[in-house]
C-alpha positions in Angstrom: 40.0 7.3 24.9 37.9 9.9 23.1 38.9 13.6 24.9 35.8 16.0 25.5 34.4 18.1 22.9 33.6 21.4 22.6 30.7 20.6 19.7 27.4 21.4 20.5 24.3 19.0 18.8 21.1 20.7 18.4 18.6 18.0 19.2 15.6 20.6 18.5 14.9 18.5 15.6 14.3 15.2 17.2 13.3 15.7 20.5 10.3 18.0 22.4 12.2 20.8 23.8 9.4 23.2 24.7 6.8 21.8 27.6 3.8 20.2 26.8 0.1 22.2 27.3 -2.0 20.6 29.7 -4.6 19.9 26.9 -2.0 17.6 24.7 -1.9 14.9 28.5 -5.9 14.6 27.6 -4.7 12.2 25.0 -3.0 9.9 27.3 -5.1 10.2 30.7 -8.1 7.8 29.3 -5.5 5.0 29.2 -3.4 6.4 32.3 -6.2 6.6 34.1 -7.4 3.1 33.2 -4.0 1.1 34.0 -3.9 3.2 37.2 -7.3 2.8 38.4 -6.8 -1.2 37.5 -3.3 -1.5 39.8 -5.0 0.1 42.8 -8.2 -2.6 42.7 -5.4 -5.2 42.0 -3.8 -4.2 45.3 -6.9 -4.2 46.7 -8.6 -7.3 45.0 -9.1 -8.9 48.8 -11.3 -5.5 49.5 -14.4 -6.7 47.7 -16.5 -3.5 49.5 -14.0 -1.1 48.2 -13.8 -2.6 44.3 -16.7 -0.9 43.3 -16.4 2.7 45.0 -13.4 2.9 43.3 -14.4 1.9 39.6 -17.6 3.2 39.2 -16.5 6.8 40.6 -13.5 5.9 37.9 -15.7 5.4 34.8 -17.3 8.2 35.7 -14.4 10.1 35.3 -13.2 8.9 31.9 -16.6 9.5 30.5 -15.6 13.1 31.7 -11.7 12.9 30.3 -13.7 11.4 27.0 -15.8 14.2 26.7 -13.0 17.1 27.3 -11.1 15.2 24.6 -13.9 15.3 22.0 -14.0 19.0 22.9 -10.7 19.7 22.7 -10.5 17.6 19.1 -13.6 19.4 17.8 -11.9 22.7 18.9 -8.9 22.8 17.4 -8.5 19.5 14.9 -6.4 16.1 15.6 -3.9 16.1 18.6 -0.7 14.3 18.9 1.1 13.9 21.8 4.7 12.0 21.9 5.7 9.6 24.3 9.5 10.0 26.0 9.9 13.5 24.2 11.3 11.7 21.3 9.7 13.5 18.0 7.8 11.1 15.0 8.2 9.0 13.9 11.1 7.9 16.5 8.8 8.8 19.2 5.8 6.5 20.0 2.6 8.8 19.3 -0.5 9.2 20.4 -2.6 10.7 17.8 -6.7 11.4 18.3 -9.1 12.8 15.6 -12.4 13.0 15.6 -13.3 9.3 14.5 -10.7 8.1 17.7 -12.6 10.5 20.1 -15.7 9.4 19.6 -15.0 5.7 19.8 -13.3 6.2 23.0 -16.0 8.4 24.3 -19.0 5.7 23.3 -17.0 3.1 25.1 -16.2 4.7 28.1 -20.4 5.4 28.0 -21.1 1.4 27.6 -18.4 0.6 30.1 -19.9 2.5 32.8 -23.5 1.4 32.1 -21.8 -2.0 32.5 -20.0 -1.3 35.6 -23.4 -0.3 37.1 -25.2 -3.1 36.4 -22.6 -5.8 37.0 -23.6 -4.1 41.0 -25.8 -6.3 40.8 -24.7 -9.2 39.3 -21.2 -9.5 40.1 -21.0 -10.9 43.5 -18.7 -11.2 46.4 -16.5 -14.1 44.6 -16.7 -12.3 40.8 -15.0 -9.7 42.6 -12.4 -11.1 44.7 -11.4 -13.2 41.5 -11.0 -9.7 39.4 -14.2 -8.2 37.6 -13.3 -4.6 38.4 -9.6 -4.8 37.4 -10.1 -7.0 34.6 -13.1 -4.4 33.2 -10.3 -1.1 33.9 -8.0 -3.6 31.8 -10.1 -4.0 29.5 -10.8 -0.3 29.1 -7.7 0.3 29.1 -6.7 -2.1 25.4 -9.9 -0.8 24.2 -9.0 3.5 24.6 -5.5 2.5 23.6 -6.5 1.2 20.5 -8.5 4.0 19.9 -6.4 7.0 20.8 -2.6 5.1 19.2 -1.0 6.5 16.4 2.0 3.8 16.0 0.7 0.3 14.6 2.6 -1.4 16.6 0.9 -0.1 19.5 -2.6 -0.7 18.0 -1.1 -4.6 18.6 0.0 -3.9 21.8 -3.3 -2.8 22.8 -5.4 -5.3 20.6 -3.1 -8.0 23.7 -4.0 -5.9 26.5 -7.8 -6.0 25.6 -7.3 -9.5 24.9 -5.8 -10.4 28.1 -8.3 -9.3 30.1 -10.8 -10.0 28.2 -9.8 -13.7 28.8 -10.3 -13.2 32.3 -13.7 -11.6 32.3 -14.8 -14.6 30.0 -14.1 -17.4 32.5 -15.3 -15.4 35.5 -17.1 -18.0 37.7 -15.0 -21.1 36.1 -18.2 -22.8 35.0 -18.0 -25.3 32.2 -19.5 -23.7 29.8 -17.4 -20.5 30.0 -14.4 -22.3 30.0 -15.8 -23.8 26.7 -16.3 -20.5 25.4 -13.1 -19.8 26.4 -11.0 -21.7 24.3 -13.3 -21.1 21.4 -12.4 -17.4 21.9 -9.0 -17.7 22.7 -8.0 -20.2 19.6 -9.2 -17.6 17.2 -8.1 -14.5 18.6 -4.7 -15.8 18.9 -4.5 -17.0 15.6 -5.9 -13.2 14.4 -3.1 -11.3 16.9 -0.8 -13.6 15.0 -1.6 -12.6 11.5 -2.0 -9.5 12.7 1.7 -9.2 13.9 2.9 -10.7 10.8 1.0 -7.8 9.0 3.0 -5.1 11.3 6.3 -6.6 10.3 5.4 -6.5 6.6 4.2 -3.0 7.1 7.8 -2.7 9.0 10.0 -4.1 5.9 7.7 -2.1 3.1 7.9 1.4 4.7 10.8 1.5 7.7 8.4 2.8 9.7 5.1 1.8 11.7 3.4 5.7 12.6 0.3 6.0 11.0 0.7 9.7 9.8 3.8 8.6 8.3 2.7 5.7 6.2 -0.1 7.7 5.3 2.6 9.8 3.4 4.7 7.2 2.0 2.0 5.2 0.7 0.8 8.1 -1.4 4.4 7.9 -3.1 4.9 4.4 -2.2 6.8 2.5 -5.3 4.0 0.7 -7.8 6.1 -2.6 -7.1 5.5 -2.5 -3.2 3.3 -5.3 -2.6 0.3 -3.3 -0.5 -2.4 -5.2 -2.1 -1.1 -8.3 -0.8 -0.6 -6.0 2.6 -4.4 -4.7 2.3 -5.7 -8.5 1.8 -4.2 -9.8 4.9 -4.8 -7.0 7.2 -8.7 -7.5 5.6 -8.1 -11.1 7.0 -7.1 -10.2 10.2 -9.0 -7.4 10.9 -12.0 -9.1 9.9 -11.8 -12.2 12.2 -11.1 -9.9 14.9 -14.4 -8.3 14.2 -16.5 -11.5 13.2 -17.1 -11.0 9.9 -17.8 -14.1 7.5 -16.3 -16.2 7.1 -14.6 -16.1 10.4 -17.1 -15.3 12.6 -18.2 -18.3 14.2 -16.0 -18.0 17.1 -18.3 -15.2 18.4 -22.0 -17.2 18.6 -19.6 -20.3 20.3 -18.7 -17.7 23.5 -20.6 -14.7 23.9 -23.4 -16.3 25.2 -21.2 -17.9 28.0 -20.2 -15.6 30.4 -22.3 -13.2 32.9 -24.6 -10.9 30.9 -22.6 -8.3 31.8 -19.3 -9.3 30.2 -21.4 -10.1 27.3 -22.7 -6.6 27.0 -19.0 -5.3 27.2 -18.0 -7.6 24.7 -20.7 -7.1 22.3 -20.4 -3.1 22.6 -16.8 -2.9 22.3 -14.7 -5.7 21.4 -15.6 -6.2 17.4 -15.9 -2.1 16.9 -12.4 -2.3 17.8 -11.6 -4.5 14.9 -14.1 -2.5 12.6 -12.1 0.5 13.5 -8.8 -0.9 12.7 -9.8 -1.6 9.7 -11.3 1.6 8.7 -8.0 3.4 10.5 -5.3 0.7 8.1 -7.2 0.5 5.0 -9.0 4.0 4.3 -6.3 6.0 5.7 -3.4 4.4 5.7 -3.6 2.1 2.0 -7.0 3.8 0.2 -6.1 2.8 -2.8 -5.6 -0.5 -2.0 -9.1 -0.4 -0.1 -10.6 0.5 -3.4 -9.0 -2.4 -5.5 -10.9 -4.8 -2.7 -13.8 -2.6 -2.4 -16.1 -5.6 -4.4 -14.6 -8.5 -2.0 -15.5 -6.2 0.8 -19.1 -6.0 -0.2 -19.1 -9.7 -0.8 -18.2 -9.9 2.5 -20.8 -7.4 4.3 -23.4 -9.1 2.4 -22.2 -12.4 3.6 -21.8 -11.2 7.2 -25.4 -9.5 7.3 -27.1 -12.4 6.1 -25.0 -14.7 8.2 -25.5 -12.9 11.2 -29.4 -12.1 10.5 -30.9 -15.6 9.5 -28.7 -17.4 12.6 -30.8 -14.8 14.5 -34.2 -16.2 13.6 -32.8 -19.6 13.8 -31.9 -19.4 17.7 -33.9 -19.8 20.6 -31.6 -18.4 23.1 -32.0 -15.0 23.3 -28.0 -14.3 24.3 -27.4 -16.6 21.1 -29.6 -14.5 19.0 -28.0 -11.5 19.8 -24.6 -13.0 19.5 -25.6 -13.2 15.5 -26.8 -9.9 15.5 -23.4 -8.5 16.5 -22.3 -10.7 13.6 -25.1 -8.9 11.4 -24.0 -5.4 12.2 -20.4 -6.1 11.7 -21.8 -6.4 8.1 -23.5 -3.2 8.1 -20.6 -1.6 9.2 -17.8 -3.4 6.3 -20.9 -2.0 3.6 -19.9 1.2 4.3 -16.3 0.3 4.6 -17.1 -1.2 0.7 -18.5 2.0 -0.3 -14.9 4.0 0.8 -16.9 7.5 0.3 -17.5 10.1 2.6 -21.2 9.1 2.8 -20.5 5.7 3.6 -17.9 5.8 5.9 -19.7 8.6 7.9 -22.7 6.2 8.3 -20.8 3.5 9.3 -19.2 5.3 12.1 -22.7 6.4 13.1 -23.2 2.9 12.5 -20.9 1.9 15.1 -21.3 4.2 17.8 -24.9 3.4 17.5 -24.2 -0.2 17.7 -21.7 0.5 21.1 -24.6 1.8 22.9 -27.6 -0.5 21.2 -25.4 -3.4 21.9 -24.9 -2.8 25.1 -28.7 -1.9 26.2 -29.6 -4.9 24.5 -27.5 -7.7 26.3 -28.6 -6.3 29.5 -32.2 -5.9 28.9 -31.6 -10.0 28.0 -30.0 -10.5 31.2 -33.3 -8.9 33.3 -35.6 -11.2 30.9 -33.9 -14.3 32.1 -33.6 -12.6 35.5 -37.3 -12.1 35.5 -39.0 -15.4 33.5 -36.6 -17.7 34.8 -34.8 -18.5 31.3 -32.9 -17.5 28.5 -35.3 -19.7 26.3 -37.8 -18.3 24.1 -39.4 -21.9 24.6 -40.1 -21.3 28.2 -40.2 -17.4 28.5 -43.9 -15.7 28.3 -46.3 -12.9 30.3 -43.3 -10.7 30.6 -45.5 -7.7 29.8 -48.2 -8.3 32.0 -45.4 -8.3 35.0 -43.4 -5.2 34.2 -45.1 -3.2 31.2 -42.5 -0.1 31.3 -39.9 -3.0 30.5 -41.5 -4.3 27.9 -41.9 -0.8 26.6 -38.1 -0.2 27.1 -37.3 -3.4 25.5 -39.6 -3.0 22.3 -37.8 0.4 21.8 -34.6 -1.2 22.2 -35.5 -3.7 19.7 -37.0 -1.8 16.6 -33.7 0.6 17.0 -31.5 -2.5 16.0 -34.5 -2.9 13.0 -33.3 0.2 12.1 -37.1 1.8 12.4 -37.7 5.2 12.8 -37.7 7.3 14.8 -34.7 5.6 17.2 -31.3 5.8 16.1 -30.5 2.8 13.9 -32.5 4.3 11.2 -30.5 6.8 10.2 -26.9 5.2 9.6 -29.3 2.4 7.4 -31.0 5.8 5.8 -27.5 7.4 5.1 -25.7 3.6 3.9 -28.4 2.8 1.4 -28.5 6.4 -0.1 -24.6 6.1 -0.4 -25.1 2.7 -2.0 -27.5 3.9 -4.5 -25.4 6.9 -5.4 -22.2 4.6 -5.8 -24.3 2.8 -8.2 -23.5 -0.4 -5.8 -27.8 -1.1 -5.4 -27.4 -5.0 -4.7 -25.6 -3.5 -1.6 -28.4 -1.1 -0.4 -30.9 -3.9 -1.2 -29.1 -6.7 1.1 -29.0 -3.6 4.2 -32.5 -3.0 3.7 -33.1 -7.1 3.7 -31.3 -7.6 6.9 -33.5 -5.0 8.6 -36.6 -6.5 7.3 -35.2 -10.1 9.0 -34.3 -8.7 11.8 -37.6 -7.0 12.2 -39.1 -10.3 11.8 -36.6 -11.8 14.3 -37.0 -9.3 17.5 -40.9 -9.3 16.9 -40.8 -13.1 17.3 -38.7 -12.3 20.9 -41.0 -10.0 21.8 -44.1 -12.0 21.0 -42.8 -15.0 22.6 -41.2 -13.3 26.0 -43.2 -11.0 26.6 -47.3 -11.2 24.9 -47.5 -14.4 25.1 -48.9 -15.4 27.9 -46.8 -17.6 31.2 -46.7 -21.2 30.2 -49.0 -23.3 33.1 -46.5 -24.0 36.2 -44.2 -21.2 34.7 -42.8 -19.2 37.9 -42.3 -14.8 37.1 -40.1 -13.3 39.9 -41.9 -11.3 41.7 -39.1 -8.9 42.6 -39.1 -5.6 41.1 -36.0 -4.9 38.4 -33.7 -3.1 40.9 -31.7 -0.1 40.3 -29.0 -1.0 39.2 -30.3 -2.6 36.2 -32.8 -0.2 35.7 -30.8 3.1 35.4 -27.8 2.0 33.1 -30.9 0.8 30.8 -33.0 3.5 30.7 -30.0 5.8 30.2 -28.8 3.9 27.0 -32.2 3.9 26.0 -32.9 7.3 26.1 -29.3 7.9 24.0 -31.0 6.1 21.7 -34.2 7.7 21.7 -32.2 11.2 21.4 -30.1 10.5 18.6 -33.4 9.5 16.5 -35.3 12.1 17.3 -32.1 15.2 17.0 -29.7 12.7 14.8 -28.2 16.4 13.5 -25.2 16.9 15.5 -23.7 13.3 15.4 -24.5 12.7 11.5 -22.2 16.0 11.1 -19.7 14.8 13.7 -19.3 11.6 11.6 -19.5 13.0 8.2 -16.5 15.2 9.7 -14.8 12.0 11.3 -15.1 10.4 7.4 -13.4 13.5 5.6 -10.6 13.2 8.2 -10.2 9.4 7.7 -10.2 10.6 3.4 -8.5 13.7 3.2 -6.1 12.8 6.6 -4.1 16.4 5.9 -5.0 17.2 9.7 -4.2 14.0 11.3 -0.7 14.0 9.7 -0.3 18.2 10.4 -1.0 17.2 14.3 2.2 14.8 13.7 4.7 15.9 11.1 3.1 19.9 10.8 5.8 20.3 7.4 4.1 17.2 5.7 0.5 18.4 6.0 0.3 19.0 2.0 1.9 15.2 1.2 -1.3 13.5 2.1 -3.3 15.8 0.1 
């Protein structure tokens, strides 16, 4: 038997010894908050009055968490805080910069507007069977994802979005949802898989899965490592989980089949969190592996935009149609993925927190259409304008913003993509973005002609009711976020030209985690 020792171990080195500022637990709370606020409806799932005075007051507050955060990162740079006092890369981390802010912040903003409307849509039995828990859930994957700074953690929240995502999709057990369903589930699965095949190749290359810590090692990684081969399948799997072609027809075969309201949190959040995975892996983490498939990446924006696009003028139900325009952005958003430059990737995450809100707005102005002319059918729908003309209004500004037509804010990531593109020399890429907004031009002016100018068909019955509250307030605040950041588009074009340099020059991100390595990734 070993006797006692008189040695003393120093374990400053790899553990936290001094306490932790009350700023650094902003980095957690969003998902804290989340998991905790989900138990407690849980508990309380039989307490269908209390479910929403407890989740809406909750969204509220991680809007307000979000926003500190974003502060705090635009304050004083990227902020890492380590779980179990264990110091990185033994320590799980949770590491924010500015691009990770922002996308948490956006979300939180689409979430709420969701959780407001579903008030009225999501009845007595949506509830009992889970909405609110599964929507904190759900939260929950997608601010992990966003805020994680250990790989294997971006998987473990990719499953926690999943799962409850699952749920929210077969909310009301109707045939058609359950269809959906399995369409949904088969392909995700088979992305988490490749995914988690990509972490344990990750594993074996670099003995490590933080991200500030690859990011060093794969600037002095061995010329024999195989991170092409790496880069290629996270592309793969990355890119069905956002929809891009030629894996993206699982989304068109199930967004359009559960309440509108899980299809606006699906469409504003779900595929930006595979968009930003893929920025996150292949421009910080393997950049010059991104640039080897920079042409195959075009290839496949331009095949996504178009793909997504003409679907879009080929369907006649409107939650169809804007299924492929999810699809179509997605594209948008891998062009300036393609580009790998400061310019492009800025616009692309303007791009995408554009598309968070747009995306959003747009899927519940659909639901109030239907809700109003009876149908989800441009065949049947008509005199929409005549009934409620500030709707029509809201709806027309709604839809040139995902044109991309001045002066709302989907012009300027399309203004700031195609100047990229022409200055990379890549002009076949500016012209197939400036194509797609011409189709889909073409496409919402045939909604709004058909819904709302033309007029009711004979027999056709408008409900009288007015839109109520709690439809009308989450829509006219996403639209005037959109009307704001066309008109003043100054601060967030610098807040994501600033996200880009930190995804391309990631000497802060890795400082907030290893503060002696700062000068590696340089």
């Amino acid at each position: 038997m070993a006797g006692p020792t008189e040695t003393s171990v120093d374990l400053s080195a790899a553990l936290v010894s001094a306490p932790v500022s009350f700023g650094h637990w902003l980095v957690i709370l969003p998902v804290a908050l989340c998991i905790g606020l989900g138990a407690i409806l849980l508990m309380l799932r039989n307490r269908t009055e209390w479910q929403a005075w407890i989740a809406i007051p909750g969204l509220v507050l991680l809007v307000l968490v979000d926003v500190a955060l974003l502060c705090k990162v635009l304050r004083e740079g990227a902020v890492t805080m380590v779980m179990g006092r264990w110091l990185p890369p033994f320590g799980i981390a949770f590491s924010v910069d500015l691009l990770g802010a922002a996308m948490a912040l956006t979300a939180a903003i689409a979430a709420l507007a969701a959780g407001i409307y579903a008030l009225g849509e999501i009845g007595i039995s949506g509830r009992r069977y889970g909405f609110f828990p599964f929507l904190m859930l759900l939260l929950a994957g997608v601010s992990g994802a966003f805020l994680t700074g250990d790989v294997f953690n971006l998987y473990v929240w990719f499953e926690v979005l999943l799962i409850s995502s699952f749920g929210l999709l077969v909310l009301g057990s109707e045939r058609e949802q359950i269809d959906g369903a399995l369409k949904y589930a088969v392909l995700n699965l088979i992305a988490t898989t490749l995914f988690l095949v990509c972490v344990g190749y990750l594993y074996a290359i670099f003995g490590t899965l933080n991200m500030a810590d690859i990011a060093v090692k794969a600037r002095a990684a061995d010329s024999t490592a195989p991170l092409a081969t790496l880069a290629g399948l996270f592309l793969l799997a990355f890119g069905m989980k956002a929809a891009a072609f030629p894996v993206n027809f699982w989304l068109p075969a199930s967004y359009h089949t559960p309440r509108i309201t899980v299809s606006a949190l699906f469409a504003g959040l779900l595929t930006k969190v595979g968009i930003y995975a893929l920025i996150r892996v292949l421009v910080m983490l393997l950049p010059v592996e991104r640039a080897d498939l920079g042409w195959l990446i075009g290839v496949i924006a331009i095949a996504t935009m178009l793909a997504g696009v003409l679907g879009a003028l080929g369907s006649n139900d409107i939650r169809r149609l804007l299924g492929y325009i999810v699809i179509s952005g997605i594209g948008t958003m891998l062009a300036g993925v393609a580009l790998g430059n400061v310019a492009g990737l800025g616009g692309a995450i303007f791009y995408a927190l554009h598309s968070m809100v747009l995306m959003t707005a747009l899927y519940l102005a659909a639901g109030q259409i239907a809700r109003l002319g009876g149908s989800f059918s441009l065949g049947t729908l008509g005199g929409l304008y005549r009934h409620s003309g500030w709707f029509a209004g809201l709806s027309l500004v709604l839809f040139f913003a995902i044109s991309g037509l001045p002066p709302f804010s989907g012009f300027w990531p399309k203004v700031v993509l195609v100047k990229a593109a022409l200055a990379s020399g890549a002009g076949w890429l500016a012209g197939a973005i400036l194509l797609t907004g011409f189709l889909t031009t073409i496409a919402f002016g045939r909604v709004f002609l058909l819904a709302f100018w033309r007029p009711a068909a004979e027999g056709a019955t408008i409900d009288p009711e007015p839109i109520r509250w709690q439809a009308a307030f989450p829509l006219l605040t996403l639209t005037a976020l959109v009307v704001v950041f066309g008109l003043f588009p100054e601060r967030l074009l610098q807040l994501t030209q600033l996200a880009a340099v930190g995804l391309e020059q990631p000497s802060a991100y890795i400082h907030s985690v290893f503060p002696l390595q700062a000068g590696a990734a340089q």
